[in-house]
C-alpha positions as CSV (number, residue, x, y, z in Angstrom):
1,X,0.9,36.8,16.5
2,X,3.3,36.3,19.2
3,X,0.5,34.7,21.5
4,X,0.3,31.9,18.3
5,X,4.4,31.2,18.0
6,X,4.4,30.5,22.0
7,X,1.6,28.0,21.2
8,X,3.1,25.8,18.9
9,X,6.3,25.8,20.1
10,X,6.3,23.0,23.1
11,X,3.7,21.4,20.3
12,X,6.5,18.7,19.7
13,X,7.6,17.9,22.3
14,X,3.8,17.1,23.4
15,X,3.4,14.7,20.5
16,X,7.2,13.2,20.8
17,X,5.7,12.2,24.4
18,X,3.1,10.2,22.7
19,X,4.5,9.2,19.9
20,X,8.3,7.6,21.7
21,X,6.3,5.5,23.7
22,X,4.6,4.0,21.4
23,X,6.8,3.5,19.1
24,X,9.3,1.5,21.7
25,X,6.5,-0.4,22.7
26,X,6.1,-1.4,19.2
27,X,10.3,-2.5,18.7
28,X,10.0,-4.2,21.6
29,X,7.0,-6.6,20.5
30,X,8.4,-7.0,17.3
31,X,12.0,-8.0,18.7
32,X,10.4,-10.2,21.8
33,X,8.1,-12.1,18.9
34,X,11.5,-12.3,16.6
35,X,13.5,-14.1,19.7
36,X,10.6,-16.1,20.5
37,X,10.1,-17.8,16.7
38,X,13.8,-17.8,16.5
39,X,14.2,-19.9,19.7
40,X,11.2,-22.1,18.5
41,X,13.1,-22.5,15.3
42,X,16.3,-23.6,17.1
43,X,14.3,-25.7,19.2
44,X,12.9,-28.1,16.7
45,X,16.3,-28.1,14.9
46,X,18.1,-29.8,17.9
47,X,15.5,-32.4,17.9
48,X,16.9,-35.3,16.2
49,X,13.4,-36.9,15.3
50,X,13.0,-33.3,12.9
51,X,15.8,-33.4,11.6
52,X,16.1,-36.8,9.5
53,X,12.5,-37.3,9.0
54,X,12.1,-36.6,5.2
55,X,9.0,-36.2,3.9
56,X,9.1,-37.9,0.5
57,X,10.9,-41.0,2.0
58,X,8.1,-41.0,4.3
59,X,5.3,-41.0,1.5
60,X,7.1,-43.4,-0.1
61,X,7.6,-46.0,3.3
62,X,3.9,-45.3,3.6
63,X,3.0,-46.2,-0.1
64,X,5.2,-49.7,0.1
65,X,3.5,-50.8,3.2
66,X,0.2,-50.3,1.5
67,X,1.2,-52.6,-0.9
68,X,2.7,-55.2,1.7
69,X,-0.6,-54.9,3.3
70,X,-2.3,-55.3,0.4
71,X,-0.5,-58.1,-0.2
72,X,-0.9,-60.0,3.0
73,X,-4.5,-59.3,3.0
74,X,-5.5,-61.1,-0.8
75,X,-3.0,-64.1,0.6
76,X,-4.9,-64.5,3.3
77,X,-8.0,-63.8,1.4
78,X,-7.1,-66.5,-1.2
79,X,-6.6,-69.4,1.5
C-alpha cells in the first residue's frame, strides 16, 4: 500500500509538464491571432478610401448611372 501512495504522488507533476505547455502554447496563438486581426482592423480604418465609401450611396451612384446610360444609349439609338 505504501509502494502505491509513492506512485501517484509525482503523478502531477508529470501531467502539469504536459499539460503547461500546452496550454501556453495555446494563449499565445490565441493572443498573436487577436493582435494580428486587431492590427488588420486598425489598418483598414486609417485608410481614408474605407472609411467614407458607403455602401448604399454606392448602390444608389451605381443605379443612376444605369439610368444615364440607359439614357444615352436610346438617344443615340433614336438618331
Amino acid at each position: 500500500m505504501i509502494r502505491h501512495k509513492r506512485m501517484h504522488k509525482g503523478s502531477f507533476t508529470i501531467e502539469a509538464s504536459i499539460y503547461i505547455p500546452v496550454l501556453l502554447f495555446l494563449i499565445a496563438n490565441v493572443l498573436s491571432v487577436g493582435i494580428h486581426f486587431f492590427q488588420e482592423v486598425r489598418e483598414r480604418s486609417e485608410n481614408p478610401e474605407i472609411k467614407c465609401l458607403d455602401i448604399v450611396k454606392e448602390f444608389y451612384n451605381y443605379q443612376i448611372l444605369e439610368e444615364i446610360k440607359e439614357e444615352i444609349k436610346e438617344e443615340i439609338e433614336g438618331d
